[in-house]
C-alpha positions as CSV (number, residue, x, y, z in Angstrom):
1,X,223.7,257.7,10.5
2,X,227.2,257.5,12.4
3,X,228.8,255.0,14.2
4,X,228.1,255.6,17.7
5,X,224.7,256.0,20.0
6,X,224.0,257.0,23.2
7,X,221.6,254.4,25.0
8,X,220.2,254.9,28.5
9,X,221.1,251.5,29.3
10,X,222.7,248.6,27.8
11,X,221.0,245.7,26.3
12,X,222.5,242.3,26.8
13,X,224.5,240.5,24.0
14,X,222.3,238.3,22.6
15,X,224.4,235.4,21.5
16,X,225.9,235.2,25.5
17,X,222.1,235.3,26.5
18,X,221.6,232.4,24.0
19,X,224.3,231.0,26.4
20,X,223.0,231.8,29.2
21,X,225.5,234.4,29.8
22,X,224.7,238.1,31.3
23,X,227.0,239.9,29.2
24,X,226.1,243.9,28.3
25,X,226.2,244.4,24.6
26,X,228.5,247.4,23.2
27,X,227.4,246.9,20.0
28,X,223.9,246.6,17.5
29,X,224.9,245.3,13.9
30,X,224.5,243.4,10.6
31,X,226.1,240.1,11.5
32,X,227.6,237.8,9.4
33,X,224.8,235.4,9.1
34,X,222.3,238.1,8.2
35,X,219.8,239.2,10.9
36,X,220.9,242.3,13.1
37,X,222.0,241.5,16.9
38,X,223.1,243.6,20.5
39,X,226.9,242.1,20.5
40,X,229.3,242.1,23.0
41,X,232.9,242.9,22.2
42,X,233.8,239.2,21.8
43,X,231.2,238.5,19.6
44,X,231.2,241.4,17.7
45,X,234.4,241.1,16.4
46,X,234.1,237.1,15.5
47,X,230.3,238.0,13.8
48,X,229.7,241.7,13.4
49,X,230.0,243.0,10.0
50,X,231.3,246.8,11.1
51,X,230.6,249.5,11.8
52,X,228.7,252.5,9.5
53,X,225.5,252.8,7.6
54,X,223.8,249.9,6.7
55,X,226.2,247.8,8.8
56,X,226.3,248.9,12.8
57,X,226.9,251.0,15.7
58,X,228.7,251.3,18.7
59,X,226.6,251.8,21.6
60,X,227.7,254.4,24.3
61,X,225.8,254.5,28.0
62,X,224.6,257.8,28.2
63,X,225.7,259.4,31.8
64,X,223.8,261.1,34.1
């Protein structure tokens, strides 16, 4: 598995949604508490636990 996929859209960042935010999450990955999340940029790099196997990947919006 690499460290990028191309998604037809974006999902939304799940901790801004927690928020109440409508942020699009760049990322899907391990976090630092345990459980996998859709991460914005911001929160990926306060939570996320990297990129690779096992950990994450970047998400990529695939064009048209």
């Amino acid at each position: 598995m690499g460290t990028t996929v191309t998604v037809p859209e974006l999902p939304k960042c799940d901790f801004c949604s927690r928020a109440g935010i409508d942020e699009d999450a760049h990322y899907d990955g391990k976090t630092v508490f345990g459980p996998w999340a859709n991460m914005c940029s911001v929160h990926f790099s306060t939570y996320g636990s990297g990129l690779g196997t096992g950990l994450g990947q970047r998400l990529i919006l695939k064009e048209e």
